[in-house]
C-alpha positions as a Markdown table, in Angstrom:
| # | Residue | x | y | z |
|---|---|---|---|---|
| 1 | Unk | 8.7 | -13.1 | 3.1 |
| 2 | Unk | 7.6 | -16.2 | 1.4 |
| 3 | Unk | 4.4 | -17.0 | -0.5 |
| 4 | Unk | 2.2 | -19.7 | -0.1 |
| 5 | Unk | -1.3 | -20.9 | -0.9 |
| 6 | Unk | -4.5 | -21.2 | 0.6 |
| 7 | Unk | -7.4 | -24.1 | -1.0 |
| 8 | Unk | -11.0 | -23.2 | -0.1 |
| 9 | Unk | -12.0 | -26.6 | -0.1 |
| 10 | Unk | -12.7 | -26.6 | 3.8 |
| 11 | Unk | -15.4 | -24.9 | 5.5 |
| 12 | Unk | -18.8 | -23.5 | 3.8 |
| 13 | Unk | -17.6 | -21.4 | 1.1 |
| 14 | Unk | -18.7 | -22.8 | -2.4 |
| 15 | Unk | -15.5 | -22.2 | -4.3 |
| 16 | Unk | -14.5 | -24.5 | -6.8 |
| 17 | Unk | -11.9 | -26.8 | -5.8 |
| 18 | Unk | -8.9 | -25.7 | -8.6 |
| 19 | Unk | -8.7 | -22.2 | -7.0 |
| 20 | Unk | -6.8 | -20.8 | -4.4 |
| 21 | Unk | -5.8 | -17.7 | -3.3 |
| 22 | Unk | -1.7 | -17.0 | -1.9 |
| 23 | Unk | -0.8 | -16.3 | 1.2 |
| 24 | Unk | 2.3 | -14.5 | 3.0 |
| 25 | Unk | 3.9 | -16.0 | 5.3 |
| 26 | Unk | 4.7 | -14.6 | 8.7 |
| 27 | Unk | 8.6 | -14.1 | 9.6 |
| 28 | Unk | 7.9 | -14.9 | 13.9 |
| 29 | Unk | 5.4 | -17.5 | 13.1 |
| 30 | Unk | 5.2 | -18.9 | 9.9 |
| 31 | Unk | 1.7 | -18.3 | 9.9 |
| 32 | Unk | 0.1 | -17.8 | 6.6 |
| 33 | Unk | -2.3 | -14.3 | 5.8 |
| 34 | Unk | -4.4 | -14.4 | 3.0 |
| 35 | Unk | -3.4 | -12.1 | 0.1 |
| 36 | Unk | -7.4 | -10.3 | 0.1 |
| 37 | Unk | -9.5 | -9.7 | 3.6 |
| 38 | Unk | -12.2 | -7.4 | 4.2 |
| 39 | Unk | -12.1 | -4.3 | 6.0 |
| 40 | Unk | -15.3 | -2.9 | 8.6 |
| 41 | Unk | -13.7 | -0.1 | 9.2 |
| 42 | Unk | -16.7 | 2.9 | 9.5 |
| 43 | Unk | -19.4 | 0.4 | 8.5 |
| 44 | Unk | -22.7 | 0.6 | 10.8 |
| 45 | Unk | -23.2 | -3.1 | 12.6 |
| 46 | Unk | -26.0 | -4.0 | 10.8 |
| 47 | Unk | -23.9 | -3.5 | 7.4 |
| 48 | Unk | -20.7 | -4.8 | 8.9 |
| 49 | Unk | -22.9 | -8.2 | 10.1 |
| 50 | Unk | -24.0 | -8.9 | 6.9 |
| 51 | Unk | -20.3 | -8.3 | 5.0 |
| 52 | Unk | -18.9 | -10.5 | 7.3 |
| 53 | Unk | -21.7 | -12.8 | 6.1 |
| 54 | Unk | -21.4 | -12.3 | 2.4 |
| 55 | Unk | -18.0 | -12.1 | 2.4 |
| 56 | Unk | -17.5 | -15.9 | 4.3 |
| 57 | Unk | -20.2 | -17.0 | 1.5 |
| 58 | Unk | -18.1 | -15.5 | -1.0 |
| 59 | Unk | -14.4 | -17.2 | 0.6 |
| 60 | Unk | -12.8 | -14.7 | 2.3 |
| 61 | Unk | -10.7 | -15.8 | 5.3 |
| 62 | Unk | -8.9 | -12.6 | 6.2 |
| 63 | Unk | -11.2 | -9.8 | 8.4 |
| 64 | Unk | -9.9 | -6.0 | 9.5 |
| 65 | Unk | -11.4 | -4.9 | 12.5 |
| 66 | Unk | -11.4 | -1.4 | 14.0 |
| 67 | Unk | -12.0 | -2.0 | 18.0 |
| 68 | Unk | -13.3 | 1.6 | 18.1 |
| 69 | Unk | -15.8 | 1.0 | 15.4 |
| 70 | Unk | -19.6 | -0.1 | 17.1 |
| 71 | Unk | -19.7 | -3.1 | 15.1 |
| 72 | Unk | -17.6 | -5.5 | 17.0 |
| 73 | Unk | -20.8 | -7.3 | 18.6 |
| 74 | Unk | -22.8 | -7.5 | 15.5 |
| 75 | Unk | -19.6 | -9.5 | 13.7 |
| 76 | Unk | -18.7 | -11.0 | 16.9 |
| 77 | Unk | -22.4 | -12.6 | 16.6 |
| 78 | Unk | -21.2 | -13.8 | 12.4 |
| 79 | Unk | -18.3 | -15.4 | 14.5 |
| 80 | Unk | -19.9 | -17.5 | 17.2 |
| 81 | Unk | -22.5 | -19.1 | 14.7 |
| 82 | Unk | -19.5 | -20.6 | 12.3 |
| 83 | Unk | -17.0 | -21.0 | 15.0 |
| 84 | Unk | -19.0 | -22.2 | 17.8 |
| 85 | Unk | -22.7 | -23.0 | 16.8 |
| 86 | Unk | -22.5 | -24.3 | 13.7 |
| 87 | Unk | -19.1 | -25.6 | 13.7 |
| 88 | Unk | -19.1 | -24.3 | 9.8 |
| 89 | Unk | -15.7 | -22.7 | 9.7 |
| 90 | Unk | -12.9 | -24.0 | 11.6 |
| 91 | Unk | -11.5 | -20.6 | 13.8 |
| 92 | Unk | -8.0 | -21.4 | 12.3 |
| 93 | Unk | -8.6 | -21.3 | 8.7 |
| 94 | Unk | -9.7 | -17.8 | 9.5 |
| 95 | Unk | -7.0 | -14.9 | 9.8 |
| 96 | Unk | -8.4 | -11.6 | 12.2 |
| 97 | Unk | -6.6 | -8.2 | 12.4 |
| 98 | Unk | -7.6 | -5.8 | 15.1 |
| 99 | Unk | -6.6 | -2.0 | 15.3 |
| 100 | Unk | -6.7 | 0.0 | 18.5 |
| 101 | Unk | -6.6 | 3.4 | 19.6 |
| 102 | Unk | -5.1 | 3.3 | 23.0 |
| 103 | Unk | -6.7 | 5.4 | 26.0 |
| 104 | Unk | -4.4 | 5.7 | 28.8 |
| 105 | Unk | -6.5 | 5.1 | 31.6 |
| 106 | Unk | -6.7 | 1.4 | 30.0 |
| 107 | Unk | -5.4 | -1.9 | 30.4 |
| 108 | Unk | -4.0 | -2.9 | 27.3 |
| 109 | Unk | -4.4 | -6.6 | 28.6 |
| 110 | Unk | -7.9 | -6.1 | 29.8 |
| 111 | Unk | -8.9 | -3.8 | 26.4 |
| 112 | Unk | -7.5 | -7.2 | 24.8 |
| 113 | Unk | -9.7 | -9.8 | 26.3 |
| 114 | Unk | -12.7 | -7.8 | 25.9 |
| 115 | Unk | -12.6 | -6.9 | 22.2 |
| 116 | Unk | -11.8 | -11.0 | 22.0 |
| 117 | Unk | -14.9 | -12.0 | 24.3 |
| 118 | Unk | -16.6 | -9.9 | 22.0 |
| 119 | Unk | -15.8 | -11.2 | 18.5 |
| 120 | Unk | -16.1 | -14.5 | 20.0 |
| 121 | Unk | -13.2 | -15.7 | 18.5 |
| 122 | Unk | -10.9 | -17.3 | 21.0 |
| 123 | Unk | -8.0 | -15.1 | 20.1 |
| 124 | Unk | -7.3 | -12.9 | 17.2 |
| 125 | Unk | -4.2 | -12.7 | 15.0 |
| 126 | Unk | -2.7 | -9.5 | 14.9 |
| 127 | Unk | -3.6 | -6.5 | 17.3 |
| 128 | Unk | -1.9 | -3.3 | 16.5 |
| 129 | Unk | -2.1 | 0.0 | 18.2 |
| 130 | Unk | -3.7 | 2.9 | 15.8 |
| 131 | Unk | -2.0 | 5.7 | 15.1 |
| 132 | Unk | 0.8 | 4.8 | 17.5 |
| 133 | Unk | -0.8 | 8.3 | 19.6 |
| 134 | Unk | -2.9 | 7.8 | 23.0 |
| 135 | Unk | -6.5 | 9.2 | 22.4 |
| 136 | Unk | -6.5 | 12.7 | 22.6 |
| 137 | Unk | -2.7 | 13.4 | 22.6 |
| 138 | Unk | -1.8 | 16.1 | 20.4 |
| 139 | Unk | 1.7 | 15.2 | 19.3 |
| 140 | Unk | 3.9 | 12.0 | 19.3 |
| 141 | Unk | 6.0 | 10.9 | 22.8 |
| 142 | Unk | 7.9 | 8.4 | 22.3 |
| 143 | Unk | 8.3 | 7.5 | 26.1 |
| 144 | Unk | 4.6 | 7.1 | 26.5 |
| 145 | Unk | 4.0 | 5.2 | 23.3 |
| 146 | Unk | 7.0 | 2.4 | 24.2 |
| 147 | Unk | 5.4 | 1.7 | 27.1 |
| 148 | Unk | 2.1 | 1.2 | 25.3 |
| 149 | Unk | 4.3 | -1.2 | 23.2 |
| 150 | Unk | 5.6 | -2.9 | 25.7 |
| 151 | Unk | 1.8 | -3.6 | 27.1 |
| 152 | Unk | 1.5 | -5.0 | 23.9 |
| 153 | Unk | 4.5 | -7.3 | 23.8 |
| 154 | Unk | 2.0 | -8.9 | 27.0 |
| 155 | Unk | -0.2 | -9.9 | 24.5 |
| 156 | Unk | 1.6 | -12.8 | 22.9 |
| 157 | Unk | 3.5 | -15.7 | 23.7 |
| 158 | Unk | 4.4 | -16.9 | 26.4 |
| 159 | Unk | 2.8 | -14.0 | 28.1 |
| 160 | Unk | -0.7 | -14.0 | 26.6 |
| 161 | Unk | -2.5 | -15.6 | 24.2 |
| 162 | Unk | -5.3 | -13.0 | 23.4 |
| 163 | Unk | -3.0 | -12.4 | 19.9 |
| 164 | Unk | -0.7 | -14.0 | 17.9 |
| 165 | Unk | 1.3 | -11.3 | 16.5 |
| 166 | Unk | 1.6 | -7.8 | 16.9 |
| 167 | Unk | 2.2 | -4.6 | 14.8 |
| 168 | Unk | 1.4 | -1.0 | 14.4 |
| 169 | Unk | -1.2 | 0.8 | 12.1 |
| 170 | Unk | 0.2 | 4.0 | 10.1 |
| 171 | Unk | 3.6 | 5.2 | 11.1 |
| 172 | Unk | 6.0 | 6.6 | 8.6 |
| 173 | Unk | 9.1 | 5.5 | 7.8 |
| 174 | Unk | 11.4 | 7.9 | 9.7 |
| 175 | Unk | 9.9 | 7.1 | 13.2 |
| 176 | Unk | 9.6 | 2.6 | 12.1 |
| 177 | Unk | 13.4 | 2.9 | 11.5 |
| 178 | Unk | 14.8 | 5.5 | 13.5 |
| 179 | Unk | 12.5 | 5.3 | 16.7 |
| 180 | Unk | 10.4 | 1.9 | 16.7 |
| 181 | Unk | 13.2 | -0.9 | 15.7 |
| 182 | Unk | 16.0 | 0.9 | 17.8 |
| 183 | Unk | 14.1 | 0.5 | 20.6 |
| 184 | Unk | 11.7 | -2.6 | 20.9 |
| 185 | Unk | 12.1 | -5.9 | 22.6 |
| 186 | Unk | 9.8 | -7.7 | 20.6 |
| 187 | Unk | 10.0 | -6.2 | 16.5 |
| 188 | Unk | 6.4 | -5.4 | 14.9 |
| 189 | Unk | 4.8 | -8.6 | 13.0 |
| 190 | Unk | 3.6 | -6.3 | 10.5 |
| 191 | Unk | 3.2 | -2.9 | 9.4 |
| 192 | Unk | -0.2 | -1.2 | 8.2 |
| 193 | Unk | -0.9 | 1.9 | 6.1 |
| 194 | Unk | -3.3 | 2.9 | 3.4 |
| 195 | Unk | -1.5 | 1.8 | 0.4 |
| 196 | Unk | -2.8 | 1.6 | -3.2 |
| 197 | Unk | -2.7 | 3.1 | -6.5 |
| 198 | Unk | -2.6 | 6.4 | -5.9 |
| 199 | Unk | -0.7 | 6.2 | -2.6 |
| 200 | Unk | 2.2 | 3.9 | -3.4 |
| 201 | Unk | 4.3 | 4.3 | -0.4 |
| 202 | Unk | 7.3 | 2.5 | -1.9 |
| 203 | Unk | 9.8 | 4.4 | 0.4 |
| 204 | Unk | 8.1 | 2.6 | 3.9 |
| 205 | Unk | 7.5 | -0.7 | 1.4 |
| 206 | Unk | 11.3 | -0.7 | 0.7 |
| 207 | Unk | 12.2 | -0.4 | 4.4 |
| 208 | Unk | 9.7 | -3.0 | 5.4 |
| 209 | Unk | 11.6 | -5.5 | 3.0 |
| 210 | Unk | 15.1 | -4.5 | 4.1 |
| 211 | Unk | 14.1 | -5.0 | 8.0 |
| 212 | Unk | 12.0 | -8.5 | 6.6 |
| 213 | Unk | 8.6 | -6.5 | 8.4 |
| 214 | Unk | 5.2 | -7.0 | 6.2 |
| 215 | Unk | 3.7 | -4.2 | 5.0 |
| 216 | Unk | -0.4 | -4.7 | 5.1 |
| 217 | Unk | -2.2 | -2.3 | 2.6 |
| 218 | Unk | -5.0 | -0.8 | 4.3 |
| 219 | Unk | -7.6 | 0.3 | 3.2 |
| 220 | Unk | -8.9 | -0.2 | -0.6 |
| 221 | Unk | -12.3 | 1.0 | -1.4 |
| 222 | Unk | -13.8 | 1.8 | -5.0 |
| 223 | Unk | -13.1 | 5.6 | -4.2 |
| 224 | Unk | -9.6 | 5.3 | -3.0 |
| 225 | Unk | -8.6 | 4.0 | -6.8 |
| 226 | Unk | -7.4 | 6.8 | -9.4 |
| 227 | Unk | -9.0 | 7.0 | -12.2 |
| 228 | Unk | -6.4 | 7.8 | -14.8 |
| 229 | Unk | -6.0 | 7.6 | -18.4 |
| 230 | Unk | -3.1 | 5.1 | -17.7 |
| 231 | Unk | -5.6 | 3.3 | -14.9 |
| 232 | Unk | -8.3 | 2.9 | -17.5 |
| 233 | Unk | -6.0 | 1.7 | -20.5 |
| 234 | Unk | -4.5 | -1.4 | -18.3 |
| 235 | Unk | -8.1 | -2.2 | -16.8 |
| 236 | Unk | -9.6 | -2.4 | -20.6 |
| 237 | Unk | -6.5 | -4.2 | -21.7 |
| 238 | Unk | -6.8 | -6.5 | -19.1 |
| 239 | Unk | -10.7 | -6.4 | -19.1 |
| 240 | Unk | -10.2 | -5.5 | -14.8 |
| 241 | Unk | -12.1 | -3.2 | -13.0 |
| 242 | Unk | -10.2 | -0.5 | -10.9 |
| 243 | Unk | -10.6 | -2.1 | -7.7 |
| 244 | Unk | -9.6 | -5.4 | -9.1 |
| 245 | Unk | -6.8 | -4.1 | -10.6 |
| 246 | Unk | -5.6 | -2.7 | -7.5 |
| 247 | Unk | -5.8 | -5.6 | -6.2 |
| 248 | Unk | -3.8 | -7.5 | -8.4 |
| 249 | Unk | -0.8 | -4.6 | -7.9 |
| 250 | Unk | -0.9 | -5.3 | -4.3 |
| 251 | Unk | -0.5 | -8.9 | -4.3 |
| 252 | Unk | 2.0 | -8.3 | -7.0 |
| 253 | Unk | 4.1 | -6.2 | -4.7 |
| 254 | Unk | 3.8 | -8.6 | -1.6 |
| 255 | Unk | 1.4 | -6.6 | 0.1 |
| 256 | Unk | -2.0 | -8.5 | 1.6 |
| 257 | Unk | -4.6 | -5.7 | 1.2 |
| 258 | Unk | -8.2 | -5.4 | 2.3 |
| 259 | Unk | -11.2 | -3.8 | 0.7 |
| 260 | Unk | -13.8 | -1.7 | 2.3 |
| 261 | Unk | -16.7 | -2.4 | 1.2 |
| 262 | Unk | -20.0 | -4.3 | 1.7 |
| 263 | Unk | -21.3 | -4.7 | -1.5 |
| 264 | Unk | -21.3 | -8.1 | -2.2 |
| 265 | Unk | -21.0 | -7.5 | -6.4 |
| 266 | Unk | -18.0 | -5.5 | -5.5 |
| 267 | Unk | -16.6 | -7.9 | -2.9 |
| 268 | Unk | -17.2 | -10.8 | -5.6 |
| 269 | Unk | -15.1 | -9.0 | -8.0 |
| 270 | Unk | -12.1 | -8.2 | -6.0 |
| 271 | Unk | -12.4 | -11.8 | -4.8 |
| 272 | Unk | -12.2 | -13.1 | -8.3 |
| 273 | Unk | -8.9 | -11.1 | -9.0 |
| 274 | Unk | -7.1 | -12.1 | -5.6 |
| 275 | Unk | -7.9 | -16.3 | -6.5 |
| 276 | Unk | -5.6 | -18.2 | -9.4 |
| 277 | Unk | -7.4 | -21.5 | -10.9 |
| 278 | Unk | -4.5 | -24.5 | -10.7 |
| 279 | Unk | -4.7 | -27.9 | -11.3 |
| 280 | Unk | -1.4 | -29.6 | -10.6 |
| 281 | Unk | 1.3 | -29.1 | -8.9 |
| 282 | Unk | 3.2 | -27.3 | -12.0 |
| 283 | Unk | 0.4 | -25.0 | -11.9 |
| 284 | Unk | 0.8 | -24.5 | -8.5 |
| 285 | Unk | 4.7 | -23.3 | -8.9 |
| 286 | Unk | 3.5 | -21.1 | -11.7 |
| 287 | Unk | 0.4 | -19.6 | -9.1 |
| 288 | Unk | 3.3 | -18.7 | -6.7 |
| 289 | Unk | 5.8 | -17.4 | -9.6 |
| 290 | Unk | 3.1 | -15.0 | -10.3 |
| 291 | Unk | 3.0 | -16.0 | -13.6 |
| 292 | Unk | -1.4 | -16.7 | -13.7 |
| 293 | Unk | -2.6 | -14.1 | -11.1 |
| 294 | Unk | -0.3 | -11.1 | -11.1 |
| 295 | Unk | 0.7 | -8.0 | -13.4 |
| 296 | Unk | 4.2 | -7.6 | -15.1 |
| 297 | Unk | 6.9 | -5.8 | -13.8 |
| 298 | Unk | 6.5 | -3.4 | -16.5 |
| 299 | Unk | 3.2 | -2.9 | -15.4 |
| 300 | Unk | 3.7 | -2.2 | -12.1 |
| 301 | Unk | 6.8 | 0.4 | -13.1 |
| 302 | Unk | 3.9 | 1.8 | -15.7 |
| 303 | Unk | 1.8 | 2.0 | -12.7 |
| 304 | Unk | 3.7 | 3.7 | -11.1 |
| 305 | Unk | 3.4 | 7.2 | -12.7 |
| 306 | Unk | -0.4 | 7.3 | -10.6 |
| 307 | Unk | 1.2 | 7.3 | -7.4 |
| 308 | Unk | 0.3 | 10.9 | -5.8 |
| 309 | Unk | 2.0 | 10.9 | -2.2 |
| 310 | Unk | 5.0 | 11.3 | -1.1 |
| 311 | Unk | 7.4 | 8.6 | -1.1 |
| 312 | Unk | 7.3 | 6.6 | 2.8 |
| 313 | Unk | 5.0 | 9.4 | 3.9 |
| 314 | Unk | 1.6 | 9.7 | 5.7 |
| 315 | Unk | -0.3 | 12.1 | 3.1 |
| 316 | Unk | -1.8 | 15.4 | 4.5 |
| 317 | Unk | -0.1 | 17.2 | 6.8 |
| 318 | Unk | -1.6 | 17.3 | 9.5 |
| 319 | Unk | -0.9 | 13.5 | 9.8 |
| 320 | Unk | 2.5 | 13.3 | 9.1 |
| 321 | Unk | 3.3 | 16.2 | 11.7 |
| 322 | Unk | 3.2 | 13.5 | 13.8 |
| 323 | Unk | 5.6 | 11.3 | 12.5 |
| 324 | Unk | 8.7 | 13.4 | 10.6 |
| 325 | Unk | 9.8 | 16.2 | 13.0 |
């Protein structure tokens, strides 16, 4: 899964010219996600409203959506004033991930066009089904959740437009490799799951990379990062806080990650720590290298001694009685 860049030199952001942030490219599409987004998930729509709004200010280009969530309309709103109003933001220089939790009675199709006609955004990029359950089941079927897959498959072209890609949100790695893959027509886009410091999942991570699936890290928030002796010595070395410095080990490890937050200090500072400052093009092969932006691999294997779940496992077990039966 290559890397790429992104400039910020289009649109209304006010972000020097020399920095961009990296990108990974898509394996189906080519198409590039930013490295950092912004996650609403739980945020009232007031709050969510203005995030989307400080965080556009700020240069983010990459937005996590929960369809459930009662803030679609108030960010759908952000939306139509710099996609359609104001013609500030060009839609395609923005990158939109929507998760779902699938109730049966629904049309997957018709659940689609709705949450778009609400965000106001033509289309979104990635639509994944949450939890990979039906509201209110109580344990995994396979059967039933194929089908909702297949709905899914619907979606994108030449069927639909309504998405460009599609994945699935939080499944383990026993039921992505031994269920999901064996049985799909069309193979996920990407993968999500709350990855970060202290919840490494390097097991699903390593069998994302060996079936050339991304892995998204969802969510990071300032309470999700450890705060460890070893945590502590790397951000004073490095003069990082936490959050950015989980930041950093995500992008260092492939993984585009968003931050749930809507602080706008907070969103600054894990902005700063997901851009890289080039001037020419040697620069710019360095940028990509990781050799300006990223942490060593020392680091990350240092780093990995905070890691407190299970290897390619859902922590808790209530969750992961789901997924490995």
């Amino acid at each position: 899964m290559p890397l790429a860049l992104f400039p910020f030199n289009r649109g209304l952001a006010q972000v020097a010219p020399d920095k961009v942030m990296m990108t990974l490219k898509m394996r189906r599409t080519h198409a590039s996600i930013p490295m950092l987004g912004l996650s609403l998930a739980g945020m009232l729509p007031g709050e969510a409203g203005e995030a989307v709004e400080s965080a556009l200010q700020i240069g983010y280009r990459c937005f996590d959506i929960c369809a459930r969530d009662a803030n679609l309309a108030a960010v759908g709103t952000v939306f139509r004033k710099h996609f359609l109003e104001n013609q500030t933001l060009p839609r395609k220089d923005v990158w939109i991930t929507v998760k779902t939790k699938h109730v049966p009675e629904h049309n997957v199709i018709d659940d689609a066009s709705a949450i778009v006609s609400t965000l106001n955004c033509g289309y979104v990029d990635l639509i994944m089904p949450d939890w990979m359950v039906a509201e209110g089941a109580t344990a995994y079927h396979h059967p039933s959740f194929m089908a909702l897959w297949r709905a899914h498959e619907k979606l994108i072209p030449p069927h639909n437009r309504l998405s460009r890609h599609i994945g699935v949100a939080n499944v383990s790695r026993s039921k992505l490799e031994g269920l999901l893959l064996r049985d799909c027509k069309v193979i996920p886009d990407a993968i999500q799951n709350e990855v970060h410091l202290r919840l490494q999942m390097r097991g699903l991570a390593h069998s994302c990379q060996m079936f050339d699936v991304p892995l998204l890290a969802a969510h990071i928030c300032p309470e999700s990062v450890c705060d460890t002796s070893l945590v502590k010595q790397a951000c004073h070395r490095k003069k990082l806080t936490p959050l950015q410095l989980s930041v950093k080990w995500c992008i260092r490890r492939k993984l585009p990650c968003v931050v749930n937050t809507s602080d706008p200090t907070v969103l600054q500072q894990a902005f700063d720590a997901a851009v890289v400052h080039v001037s020419d093009g040697s620069q710019r092969e360095d940028a990509l290298g990781g050799r300006f932006l990223l942490l060593s691999q020392a680091e990350v294997d240092a780093l990995s001694l905070v890691d407190r779940g299970p290897p390619g496992r859902l922590i808790g077990a209530e969750l992961s009685d789901y997924w490995d039966t």
